[in-house]
N, C-alpha and C positions, 0 to 999 in steps of 0.2 A: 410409464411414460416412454413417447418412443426417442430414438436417437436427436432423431433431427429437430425435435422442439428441445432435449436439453443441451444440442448444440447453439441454437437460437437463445435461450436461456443467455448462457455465456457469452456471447458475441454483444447481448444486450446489457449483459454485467460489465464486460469490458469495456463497453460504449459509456454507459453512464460513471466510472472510477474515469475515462478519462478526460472528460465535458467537468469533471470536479474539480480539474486542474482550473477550469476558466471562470465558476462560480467562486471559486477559494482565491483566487486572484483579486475577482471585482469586492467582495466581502473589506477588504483591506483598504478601502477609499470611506469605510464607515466606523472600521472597527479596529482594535488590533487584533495580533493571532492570538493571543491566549483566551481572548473574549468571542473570538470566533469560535475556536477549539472548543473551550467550555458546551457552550450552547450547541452546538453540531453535536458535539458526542451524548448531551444529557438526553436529546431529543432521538438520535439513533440506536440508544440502549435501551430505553424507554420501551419503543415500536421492537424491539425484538426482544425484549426480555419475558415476553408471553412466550414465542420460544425456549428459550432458557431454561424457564421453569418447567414445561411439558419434558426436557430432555433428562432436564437432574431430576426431575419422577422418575422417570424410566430406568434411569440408568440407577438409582436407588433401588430400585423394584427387584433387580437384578445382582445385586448387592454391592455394588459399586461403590466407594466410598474416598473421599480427596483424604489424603494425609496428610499429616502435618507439613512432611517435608516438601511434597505437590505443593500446597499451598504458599509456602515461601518460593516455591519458584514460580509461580504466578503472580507473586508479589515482584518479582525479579521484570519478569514477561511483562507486566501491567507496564513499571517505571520506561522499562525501554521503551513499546511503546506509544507513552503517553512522550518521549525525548523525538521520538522518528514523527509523529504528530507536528511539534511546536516547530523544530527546525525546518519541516517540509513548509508548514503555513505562515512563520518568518521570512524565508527564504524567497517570496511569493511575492515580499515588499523589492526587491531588489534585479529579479533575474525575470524571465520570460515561459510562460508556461510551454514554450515547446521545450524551453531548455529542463523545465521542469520535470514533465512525463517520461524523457530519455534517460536524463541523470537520475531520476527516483526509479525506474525501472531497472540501474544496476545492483539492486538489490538479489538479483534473479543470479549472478556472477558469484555477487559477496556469499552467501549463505553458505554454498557448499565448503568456502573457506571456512568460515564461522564454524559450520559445524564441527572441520578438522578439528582445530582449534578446541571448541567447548568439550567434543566424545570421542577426536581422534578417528574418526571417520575418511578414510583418502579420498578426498578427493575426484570426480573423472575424470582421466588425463586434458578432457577437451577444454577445461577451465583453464588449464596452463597456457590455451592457446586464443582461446574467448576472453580473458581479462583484458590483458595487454594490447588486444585488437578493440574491446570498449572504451578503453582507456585516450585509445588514440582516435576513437569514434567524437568522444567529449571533445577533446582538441579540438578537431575540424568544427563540431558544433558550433567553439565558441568563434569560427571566424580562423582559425590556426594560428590566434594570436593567444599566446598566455595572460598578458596585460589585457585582455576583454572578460578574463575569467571576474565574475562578480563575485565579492561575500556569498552572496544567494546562492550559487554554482556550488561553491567549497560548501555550505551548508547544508545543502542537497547531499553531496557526498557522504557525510557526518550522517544524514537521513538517511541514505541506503545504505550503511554497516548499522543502523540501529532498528532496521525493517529484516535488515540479514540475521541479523543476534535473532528477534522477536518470533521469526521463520522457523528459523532452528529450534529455540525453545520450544515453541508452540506444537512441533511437531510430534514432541515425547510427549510431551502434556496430552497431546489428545489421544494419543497410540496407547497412552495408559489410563486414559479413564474415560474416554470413547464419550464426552463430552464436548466438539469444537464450540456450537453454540453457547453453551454456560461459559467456558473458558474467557471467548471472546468479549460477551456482554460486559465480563469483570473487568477487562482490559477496557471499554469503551466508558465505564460508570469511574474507573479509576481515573482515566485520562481526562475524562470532563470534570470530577472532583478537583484533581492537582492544576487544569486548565484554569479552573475557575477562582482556586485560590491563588495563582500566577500571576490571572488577568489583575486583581483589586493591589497585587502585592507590586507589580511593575505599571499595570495599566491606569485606564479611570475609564472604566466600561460606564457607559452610559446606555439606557432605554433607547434615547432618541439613533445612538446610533446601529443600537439591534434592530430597530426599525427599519432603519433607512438601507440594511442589506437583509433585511427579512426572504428574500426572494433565494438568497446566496445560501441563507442558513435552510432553508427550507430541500432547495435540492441538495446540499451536502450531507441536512441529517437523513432527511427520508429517502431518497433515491440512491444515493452516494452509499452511504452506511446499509442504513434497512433491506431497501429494496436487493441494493446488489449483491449482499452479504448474502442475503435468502436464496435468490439466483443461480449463484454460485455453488453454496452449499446442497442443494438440487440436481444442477446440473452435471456436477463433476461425480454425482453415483452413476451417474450413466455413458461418461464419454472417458475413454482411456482419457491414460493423464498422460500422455503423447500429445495426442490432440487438443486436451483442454489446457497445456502449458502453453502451447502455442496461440491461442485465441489469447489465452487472457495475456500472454506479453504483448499483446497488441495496442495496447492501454495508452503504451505512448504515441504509438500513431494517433487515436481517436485527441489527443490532448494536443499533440501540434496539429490537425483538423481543426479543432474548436479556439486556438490559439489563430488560426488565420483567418476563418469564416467568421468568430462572433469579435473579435480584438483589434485584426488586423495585423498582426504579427507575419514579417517575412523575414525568411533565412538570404544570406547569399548564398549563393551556388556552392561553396566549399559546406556549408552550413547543411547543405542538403543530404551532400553525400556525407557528411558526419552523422547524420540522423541515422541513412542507410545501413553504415556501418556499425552503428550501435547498435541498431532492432536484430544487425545481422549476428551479433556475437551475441543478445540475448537467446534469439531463435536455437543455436547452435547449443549454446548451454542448458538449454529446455529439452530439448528435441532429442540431440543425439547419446544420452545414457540412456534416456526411455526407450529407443527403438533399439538398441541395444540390448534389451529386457534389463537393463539397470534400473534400481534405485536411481528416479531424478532429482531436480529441486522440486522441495514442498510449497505451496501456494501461497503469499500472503493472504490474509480475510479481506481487510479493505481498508483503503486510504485516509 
């Protein structure tokens, strides 16, 4: 495959994660999130788990085999998560999806800390200087008033350190058994299992109302999950991960786009340059240990 269609790839993976911000919004006038969750993820694991299974062949063939102890941290990996899932699609009843895509894209900051943290990994000095400049990016976001910060905001946050844990994890997991596809599908079959016993255990999921956002569920499991999982997975053998960290933090641009074109959602002007300064301190965290020839952050799969 040459460059420029698996850069295309990507741009079209990061387009559609962040247009899911706008369907996982509308979903929520039918449904709640654990019955959205549920059914999004049963039907995105579903469509990829023919992958899955080609990959744990392969990688069996080769003698590859999950350990015990693997598998308890994929039991670990699955829970978080299916927790970074629930809060991002709760959260979704309360705040606005531009605010959505920016604050769930600080996940791109959190990780490298997490990692410190779980393997004592340092850090790139540039996060000492990218956090605290995101941090005050959210601010402006929300207007530069603390008292505009929603539940949904502070939940988001909760969401990106449980997409940073998830990142981190994920990243051993796959480095040692050179399966992301299998890994992943566990993580989406687990979260749509504990989704689904959430939704009956807080909710009262009704037919009529998976119906009535059938359009929502349709692009979040197939295009959202499937498709752009696939994408991605694709696209990033071919394009430095310089490059392809940068496309895909774009995720939150494409999500306050689809927040203003299909919802109507506008920022004030302080609102704007918050946005700026946020993409800007993700950028920065992405970009400069890679061109550095460092170790960058690793990629979430997908939302």
């Amino acid at each position: 495959m040459s460059r420029p269609i698996a850069v295309l790839l990507l741009v079209v993976c990061t387009m559609l994660w962040g247009f899911a911000f706008v369907a996982q919004k509308g979903a929520m006038a039918h449904m709640g999130p654990l019955t959205f969750s549920g059914v999004r993820y049963f039907l995105g694991a579903f469509l990829v788990l023919p992958l899955a299974v080609l990959e744990y062949r392969k990688q069996r063939a080769r003698g590859v085999v999950i350990s015990r102890s693997q598998w308890i941290r994929i039991g670990i990996l699955s829970l978080t998560f299916f927790l970074g899932v629930w809060l991002q699609q709760a959260a979704l009843q309360t705040t606005t999806v531009t605010n959505a895509g920016f604050i769930t894209s600080l996940y791109v900051i959190f990780t490298p800390v997490v990692t410190y943290i779980i393997i004592r990994h340092k850090p790139h000095p540039i996060v000492y200087l990218g956090a605290p400049l995101a941090l005050f990016g959210i601010y402006l976001l929300t207007g530069a008033r603390l008292d505009q910060f929603t539940p949904g905001d502070l939940m988001l946050l909760a969401c990106a350190v449980c997409w940073a844990v998830q990142v981190s994890m994920l990243g051993t997991l796959v480095e040692e058994t050179g399966m992301p596809v299998t890994v992943s599908t566990i993580n989406f079959f687990a979260t749509a299992v504990l989704a689904t016993i959430g939704a009956f255990t807080l909710e009262r999921p009704e037919f009529a109302g998976i119906g009535g956002g059938w359009i929502e569920i349709l692009y979040a499991g197939v295009l959202s999950t499937a498709v752009a999982f696939t994408f991605q997975a694709i696209g990033q053998q071919y394009v430095p991960s310089a490059n392809a960290a940068i496309i895909l933090s774009a995720e939150s641009l494409f999500a306050a786009l689809g927040g203003a074109v299909l919802l109507g959602e506008r920022l004030p002007p302080i609102g704007y340059a918050g946005a700026a300064v946020t993409f800007l301190a993700i950028v920065m965290v992405e970009a400069v240990p890679a061109l550095r020839g460092k170790r960058g952050v690793t990629l979430r799969e997908s939302a």
